[in-house]
Chimera marker file (.cmm) of the C-alpha trace (Angstrom):
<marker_set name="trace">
<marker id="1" x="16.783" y="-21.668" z="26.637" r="1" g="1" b="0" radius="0.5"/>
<marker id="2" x="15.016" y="-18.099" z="27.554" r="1" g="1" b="0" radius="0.5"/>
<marker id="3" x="17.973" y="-16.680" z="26.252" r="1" g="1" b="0" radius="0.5"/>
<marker id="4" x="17.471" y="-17.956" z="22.741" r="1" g="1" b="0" radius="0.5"/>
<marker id="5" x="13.842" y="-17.804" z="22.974" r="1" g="1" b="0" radius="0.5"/>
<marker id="6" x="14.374" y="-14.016" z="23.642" r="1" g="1" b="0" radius="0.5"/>
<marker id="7" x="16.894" y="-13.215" z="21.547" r="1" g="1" b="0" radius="0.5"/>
<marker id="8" x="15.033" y="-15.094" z="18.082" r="1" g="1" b="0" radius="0.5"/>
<marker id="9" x="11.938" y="-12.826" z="19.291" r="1" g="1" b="0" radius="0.5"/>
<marker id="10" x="14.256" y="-9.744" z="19.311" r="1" g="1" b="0" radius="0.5"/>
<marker id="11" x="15.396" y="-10.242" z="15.390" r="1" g="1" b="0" radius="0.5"/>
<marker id="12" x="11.959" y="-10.822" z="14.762" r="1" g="1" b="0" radius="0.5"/>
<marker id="13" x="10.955" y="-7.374" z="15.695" r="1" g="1" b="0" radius="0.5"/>
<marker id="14" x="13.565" y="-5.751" z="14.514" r="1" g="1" b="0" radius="0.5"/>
<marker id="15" x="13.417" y="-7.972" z="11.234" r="1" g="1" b="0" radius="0.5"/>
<marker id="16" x="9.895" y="-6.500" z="10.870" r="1" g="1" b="0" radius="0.5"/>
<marker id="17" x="10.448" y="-2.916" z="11.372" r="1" g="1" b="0" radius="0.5"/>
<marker id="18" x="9.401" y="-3.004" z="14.849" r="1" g="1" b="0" radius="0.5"/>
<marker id="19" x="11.652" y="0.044" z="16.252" r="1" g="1" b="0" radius="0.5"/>
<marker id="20" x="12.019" y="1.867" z="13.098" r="1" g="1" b="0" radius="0.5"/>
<marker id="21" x="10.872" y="5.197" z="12.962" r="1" g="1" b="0" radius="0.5"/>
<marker id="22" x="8.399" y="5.748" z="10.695" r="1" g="1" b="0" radius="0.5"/>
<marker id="23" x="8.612" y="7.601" z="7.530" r="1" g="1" b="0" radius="0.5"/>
<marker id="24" x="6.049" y="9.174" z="5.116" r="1" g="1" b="0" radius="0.5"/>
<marker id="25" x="5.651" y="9.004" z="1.599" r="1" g="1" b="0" radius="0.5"/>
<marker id="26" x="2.680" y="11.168" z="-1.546" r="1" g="1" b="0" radius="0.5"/>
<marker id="27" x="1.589" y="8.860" z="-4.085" r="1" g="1" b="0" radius="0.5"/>
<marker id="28" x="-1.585" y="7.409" z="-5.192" r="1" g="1" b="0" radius="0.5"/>
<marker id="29" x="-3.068" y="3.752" z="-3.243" r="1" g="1" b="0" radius="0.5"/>
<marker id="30" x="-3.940" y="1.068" z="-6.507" r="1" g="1" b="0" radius="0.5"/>
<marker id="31" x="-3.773" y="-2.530" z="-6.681" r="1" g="1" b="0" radius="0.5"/>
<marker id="32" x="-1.265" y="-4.967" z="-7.109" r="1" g="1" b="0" radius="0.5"/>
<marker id="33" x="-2.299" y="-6.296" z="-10.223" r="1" g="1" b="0" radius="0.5"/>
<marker id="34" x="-2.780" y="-3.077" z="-12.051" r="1" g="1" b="0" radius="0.5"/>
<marker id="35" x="0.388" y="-1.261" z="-10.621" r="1" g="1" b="0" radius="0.5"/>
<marker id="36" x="0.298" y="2.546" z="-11.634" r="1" g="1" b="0" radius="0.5"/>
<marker id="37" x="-1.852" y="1.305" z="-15.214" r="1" g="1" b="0" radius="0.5"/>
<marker id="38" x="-5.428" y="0.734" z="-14.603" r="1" g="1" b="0" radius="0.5"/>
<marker id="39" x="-7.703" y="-1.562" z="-16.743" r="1" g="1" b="0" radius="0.5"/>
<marker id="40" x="-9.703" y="1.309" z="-19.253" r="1" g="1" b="0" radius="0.5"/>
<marker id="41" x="-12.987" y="-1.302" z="-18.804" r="1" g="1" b="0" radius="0.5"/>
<marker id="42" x="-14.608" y="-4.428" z="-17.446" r="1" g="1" b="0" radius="0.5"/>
<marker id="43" x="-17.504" y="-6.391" z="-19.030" r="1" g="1" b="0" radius="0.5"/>
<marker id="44" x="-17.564" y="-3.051" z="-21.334" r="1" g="1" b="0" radius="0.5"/>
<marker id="45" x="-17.843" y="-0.692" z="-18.675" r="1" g="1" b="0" radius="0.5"/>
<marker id="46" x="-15.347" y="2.342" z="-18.698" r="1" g="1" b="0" radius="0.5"/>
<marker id="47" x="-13.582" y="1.770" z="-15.098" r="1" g="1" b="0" radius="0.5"/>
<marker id="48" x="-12.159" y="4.761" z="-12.995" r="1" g="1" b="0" radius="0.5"/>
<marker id="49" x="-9.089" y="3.980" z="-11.139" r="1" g="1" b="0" radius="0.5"/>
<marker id="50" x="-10.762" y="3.972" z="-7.902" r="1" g="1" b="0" radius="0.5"/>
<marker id="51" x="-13.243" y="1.305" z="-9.438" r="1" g="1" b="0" radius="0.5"/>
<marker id="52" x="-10.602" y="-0.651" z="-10.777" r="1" g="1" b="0" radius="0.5"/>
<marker id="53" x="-8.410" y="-1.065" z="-7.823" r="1" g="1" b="0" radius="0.5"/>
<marker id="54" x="-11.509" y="-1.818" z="-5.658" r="1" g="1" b="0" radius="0.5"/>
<marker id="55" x="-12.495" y="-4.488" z="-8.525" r="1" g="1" b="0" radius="0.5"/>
<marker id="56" x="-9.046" y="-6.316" z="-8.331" r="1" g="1" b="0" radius="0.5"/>
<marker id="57" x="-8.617" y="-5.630" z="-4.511" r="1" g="1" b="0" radius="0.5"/>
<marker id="58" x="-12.295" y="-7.935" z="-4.509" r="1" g="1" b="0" radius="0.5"/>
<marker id="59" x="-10.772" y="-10.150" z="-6.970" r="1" g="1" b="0" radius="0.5"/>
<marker id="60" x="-8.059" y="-10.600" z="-4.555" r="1" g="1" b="0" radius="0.5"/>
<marker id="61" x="-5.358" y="-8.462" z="-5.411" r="1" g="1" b="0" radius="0.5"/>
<marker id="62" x="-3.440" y="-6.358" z="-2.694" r="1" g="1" b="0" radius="0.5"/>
<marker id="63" x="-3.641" y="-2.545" z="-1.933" r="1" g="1" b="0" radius="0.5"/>
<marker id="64" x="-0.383" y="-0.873" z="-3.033" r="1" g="1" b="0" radius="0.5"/>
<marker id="65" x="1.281" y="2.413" z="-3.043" r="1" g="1" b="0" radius="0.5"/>
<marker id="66" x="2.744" y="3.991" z="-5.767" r="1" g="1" b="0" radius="0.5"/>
<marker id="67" x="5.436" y="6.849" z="-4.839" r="1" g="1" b="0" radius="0.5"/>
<marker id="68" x="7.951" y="8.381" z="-6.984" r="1" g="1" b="0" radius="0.5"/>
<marker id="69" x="7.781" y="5.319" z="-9.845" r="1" g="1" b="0" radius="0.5"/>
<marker id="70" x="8.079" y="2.422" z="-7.312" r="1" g="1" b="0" radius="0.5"/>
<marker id="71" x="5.452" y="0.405" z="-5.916" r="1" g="1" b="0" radius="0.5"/>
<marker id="72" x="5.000" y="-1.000" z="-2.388" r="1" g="1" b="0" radius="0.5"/>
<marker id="73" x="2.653" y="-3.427" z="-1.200" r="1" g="1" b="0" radius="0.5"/>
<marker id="74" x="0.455" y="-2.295" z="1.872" r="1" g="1" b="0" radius="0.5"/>
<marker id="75" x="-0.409" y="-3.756" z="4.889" r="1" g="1" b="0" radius="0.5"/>
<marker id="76" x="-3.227" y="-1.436" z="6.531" r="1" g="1" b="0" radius="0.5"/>
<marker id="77" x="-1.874" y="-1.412" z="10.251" r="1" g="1" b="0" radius="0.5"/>
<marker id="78" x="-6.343" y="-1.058" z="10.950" r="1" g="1" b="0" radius="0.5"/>
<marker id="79" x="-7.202" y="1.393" z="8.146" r="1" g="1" b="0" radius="0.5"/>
<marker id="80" x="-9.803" y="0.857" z="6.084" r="1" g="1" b="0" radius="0.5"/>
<marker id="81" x="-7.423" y="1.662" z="2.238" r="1" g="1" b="0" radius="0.5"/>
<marker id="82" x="-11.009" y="1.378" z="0.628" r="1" g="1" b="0" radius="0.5"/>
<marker id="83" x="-11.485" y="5.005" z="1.279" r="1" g="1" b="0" radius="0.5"/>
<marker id="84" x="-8.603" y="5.839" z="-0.071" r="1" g="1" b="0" radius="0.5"/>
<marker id="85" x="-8.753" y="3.496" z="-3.501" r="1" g="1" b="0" radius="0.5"/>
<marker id="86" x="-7.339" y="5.611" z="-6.530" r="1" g="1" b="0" radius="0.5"/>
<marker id="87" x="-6.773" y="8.837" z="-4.711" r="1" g="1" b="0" radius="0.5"/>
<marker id="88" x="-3.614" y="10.424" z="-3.697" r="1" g="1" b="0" radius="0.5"/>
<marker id="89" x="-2.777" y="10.427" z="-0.293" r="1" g="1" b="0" radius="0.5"/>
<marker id="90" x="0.201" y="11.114" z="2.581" r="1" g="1" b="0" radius="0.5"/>
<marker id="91" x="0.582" y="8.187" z="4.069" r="1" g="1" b="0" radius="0.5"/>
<marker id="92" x="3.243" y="7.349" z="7.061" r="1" g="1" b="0" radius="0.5"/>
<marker id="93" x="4.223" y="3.628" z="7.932" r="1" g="1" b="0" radius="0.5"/>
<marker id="94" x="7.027" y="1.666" z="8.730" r="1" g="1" b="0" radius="0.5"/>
<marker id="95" x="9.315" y="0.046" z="5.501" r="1" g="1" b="0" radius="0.5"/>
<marker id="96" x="10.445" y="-3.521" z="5.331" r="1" g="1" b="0" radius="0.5"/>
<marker id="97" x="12.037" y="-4.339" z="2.264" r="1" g="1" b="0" radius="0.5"/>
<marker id="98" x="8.940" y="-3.209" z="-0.322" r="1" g="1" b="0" radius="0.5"/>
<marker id="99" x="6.138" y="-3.391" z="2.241" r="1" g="1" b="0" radius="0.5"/>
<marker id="100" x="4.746" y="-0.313" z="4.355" r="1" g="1" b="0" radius="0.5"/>
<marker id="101" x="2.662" y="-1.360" z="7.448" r="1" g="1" b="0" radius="0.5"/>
<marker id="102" x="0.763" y="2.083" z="7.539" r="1" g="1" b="0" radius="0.5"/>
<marker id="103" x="0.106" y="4.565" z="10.670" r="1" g="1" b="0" radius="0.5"/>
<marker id="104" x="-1.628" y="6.994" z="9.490" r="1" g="1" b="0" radius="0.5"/>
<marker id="105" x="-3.099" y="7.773" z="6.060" r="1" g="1" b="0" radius="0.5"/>
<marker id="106" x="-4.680" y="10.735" z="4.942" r="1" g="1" b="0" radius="0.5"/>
<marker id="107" x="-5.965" y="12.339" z="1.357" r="1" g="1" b="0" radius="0.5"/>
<marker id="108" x="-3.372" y="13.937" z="-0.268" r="1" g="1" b="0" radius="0.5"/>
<marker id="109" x="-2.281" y="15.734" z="-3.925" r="1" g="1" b="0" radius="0.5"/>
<marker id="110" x="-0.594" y="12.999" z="-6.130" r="1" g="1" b="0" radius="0.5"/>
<marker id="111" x="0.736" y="12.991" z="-9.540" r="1" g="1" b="0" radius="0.5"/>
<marker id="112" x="-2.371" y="11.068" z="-11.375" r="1" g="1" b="0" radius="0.5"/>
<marker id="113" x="-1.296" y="7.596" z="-12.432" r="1" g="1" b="0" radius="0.5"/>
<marker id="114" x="-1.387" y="6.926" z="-16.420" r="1" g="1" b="0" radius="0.5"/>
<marker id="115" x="-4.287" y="4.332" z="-17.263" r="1" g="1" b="0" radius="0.5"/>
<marker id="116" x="-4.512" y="2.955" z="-20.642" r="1" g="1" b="0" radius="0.5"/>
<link id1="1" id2="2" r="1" g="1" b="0" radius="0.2"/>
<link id1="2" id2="3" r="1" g="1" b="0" radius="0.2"/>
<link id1="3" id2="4" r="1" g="1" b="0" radius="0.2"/>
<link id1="4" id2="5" r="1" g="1" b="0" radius="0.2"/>
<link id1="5" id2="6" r="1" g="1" b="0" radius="0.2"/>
<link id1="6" id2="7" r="1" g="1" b="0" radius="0.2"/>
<link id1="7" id2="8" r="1" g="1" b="0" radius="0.2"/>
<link id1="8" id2="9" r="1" g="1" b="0" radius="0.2"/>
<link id1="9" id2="10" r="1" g="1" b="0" radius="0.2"/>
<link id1="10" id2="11" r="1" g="1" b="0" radius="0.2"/>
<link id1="11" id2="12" r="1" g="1" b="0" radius="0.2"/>
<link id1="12" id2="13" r="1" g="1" b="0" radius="0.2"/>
<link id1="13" id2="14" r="1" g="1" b="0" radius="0.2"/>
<link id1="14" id2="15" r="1" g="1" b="0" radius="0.2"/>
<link id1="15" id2="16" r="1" g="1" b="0" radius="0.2"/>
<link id1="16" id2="17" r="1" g="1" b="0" radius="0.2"/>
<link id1="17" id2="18" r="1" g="1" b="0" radius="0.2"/>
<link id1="18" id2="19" r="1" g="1" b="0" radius="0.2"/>
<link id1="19" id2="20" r="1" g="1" b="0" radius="0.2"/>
<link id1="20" id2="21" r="1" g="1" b="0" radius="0.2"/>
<link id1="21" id2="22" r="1" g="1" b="0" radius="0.2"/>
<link id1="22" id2="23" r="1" g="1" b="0" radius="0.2"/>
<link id1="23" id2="24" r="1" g="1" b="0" radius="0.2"/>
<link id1="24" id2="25" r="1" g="1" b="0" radius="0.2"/>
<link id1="25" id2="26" r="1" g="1" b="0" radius="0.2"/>
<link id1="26" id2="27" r="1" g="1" b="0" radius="0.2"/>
<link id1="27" id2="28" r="1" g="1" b="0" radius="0.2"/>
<link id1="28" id2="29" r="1" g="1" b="0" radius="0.2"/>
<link id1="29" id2="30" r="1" g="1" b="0" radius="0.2"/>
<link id1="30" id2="31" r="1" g="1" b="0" radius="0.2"/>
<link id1="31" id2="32" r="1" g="1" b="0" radius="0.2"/>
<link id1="32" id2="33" r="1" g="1" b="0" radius="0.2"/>
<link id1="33" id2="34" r="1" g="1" b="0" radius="0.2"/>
<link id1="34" id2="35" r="1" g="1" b="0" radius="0.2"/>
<link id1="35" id2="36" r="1" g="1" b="0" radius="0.2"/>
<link id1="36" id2="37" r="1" g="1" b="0" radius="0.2"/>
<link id1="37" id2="38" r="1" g="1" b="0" radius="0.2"/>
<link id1="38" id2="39" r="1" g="1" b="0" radius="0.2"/>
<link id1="39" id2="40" r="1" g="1" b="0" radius="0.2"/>
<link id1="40" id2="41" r="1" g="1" b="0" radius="0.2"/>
<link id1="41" id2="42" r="1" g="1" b="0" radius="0.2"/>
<link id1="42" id2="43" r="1" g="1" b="0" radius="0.2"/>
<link id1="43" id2="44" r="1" g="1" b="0" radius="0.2"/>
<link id1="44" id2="45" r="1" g="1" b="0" radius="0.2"/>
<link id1="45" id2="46" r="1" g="1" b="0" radius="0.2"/>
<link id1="46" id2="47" r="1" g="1" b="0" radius="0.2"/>
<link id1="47" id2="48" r="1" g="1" b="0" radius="0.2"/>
<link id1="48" id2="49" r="1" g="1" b="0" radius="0.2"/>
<link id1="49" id2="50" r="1" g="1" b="0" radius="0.2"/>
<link id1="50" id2="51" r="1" g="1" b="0" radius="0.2"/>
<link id1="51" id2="52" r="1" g="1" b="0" radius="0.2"/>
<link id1="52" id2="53" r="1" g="1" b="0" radius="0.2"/>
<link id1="53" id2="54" r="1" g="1" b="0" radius="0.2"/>
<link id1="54" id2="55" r="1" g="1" b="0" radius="0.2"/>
<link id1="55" id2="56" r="1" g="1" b="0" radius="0.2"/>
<link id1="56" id2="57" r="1" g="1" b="0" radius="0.2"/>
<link id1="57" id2="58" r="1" g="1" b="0" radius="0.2"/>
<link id1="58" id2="59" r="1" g="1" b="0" radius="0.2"/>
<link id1="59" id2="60" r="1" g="1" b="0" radius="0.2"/>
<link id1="60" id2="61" r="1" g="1" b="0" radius="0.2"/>
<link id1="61" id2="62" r="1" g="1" b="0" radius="0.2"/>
<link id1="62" id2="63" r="1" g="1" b="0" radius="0.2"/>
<link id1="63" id2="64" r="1" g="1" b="0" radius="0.2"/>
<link id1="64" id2="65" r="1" g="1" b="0" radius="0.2"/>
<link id1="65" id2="66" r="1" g="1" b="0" radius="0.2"/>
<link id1="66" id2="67" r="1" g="1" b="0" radius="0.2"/>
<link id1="67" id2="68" r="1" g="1" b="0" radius="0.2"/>
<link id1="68" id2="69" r="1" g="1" b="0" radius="0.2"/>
<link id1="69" id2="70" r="1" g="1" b="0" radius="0.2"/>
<link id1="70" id2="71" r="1" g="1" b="0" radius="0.2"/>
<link id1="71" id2="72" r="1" g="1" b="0" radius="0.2"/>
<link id1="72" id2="73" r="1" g="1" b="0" radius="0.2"/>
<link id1="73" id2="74" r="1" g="1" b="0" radius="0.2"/>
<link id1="74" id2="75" r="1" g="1" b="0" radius="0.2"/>
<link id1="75" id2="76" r="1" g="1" b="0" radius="0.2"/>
<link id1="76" id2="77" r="1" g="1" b="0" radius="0.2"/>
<link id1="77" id2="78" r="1" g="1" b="0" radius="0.2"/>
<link id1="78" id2="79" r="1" g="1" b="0" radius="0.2"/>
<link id1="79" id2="80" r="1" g="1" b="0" radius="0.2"/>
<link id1="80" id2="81" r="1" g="1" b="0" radius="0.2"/>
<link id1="81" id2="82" r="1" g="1" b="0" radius="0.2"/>
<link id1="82" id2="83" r="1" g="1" b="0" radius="0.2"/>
<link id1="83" id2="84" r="1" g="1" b="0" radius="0.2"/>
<link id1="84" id2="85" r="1" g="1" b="0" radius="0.2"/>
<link id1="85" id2="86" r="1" g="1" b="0" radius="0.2"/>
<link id1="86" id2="87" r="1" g="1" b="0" radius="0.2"/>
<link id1="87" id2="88" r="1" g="1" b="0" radius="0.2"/>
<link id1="88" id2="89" r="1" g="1" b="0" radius="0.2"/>
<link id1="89" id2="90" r="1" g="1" b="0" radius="0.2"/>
<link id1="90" id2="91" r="1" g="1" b="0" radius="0.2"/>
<link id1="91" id2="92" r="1" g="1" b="0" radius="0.2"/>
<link id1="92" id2="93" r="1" g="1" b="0" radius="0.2"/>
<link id1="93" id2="94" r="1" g="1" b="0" radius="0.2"/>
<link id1="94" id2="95" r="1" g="1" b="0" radius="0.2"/>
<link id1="95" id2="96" r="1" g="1" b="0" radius="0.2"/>
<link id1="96" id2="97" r="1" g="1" b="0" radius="0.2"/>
<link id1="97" id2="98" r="1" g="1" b="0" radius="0.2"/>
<link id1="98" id2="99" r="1" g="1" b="0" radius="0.2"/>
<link id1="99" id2="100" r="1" g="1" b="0" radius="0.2"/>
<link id1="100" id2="101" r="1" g="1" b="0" radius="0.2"/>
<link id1="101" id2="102" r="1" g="1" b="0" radius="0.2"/>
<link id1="102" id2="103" r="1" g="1" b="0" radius="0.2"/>
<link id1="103" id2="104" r="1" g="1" b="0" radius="0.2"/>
<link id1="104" id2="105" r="1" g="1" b="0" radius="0.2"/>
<link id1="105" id2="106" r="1" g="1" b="0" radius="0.2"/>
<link id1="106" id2="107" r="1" g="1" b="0" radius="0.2"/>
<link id1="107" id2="108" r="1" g="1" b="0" radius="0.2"/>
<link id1="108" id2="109" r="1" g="1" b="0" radius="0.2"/>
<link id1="109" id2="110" r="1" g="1" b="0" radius="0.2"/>
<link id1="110" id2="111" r="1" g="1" b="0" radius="0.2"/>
<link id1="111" id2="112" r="1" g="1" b="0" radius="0.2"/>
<link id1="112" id2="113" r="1" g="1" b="0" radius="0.2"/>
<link id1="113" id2="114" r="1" g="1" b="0" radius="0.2"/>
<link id1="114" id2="115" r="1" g="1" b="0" radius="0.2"/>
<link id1="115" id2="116" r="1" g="1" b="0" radius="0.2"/>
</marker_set>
């Protein structure tokens, strides 16, 4: 019964990316509602695309990353990605499928994302 108990817990790690070195990707942290296309305005109000990702993010959309035309949902691994809403950044984490738990994050020169 251990056995099994151990072994399930094992593929659960691993499943999750426990013991996979981590990897780092440049792109810009948004939302995952507006993608790499932010809204242009809310109740008439021209919206940056820092102030639109921390809108939806309060609306209850996720953080996301967008790198080199893909997208990847966040999970913050303890930072705080409001910091970091809009902006370009360097970010290292751990991938599982199209989810990034982050390690460390830091501000970074990315590619601007269109917004229409």
């Amino acid at each position: 019964m251990l056995k099994t108990i151990l072994m399930a817990m094992t593929l659960s790690m691993v499943s999750a990316g426990v013991g996979k070195s981590p990897d780092t990707w440049v792109g810009r942290i948004s939302d995952s509602v507006c993608g790499a296309r932010h809204m242009s305005s809310e109740d008439g109000k021209p919206l940056t695309a820092r102030d639109c990702t921390l809108a939806c993010v309060r609306k209850g959309a996720q953080y996301v990353l967008i790198a080199e035309g893909r997208v990847y949902t966040l999970v913050p691994g303890g930072v705080d990605l409001s910091r970091y809403a809009g902006r370009g950044v360097r970010l290292t984490g751990v991938l599982a499928g199209e989810t990034i738990t982050i390690s460390t994050v830091r501000t970074a020169t990315a590619k601007p994302s269109p917004s229409h």
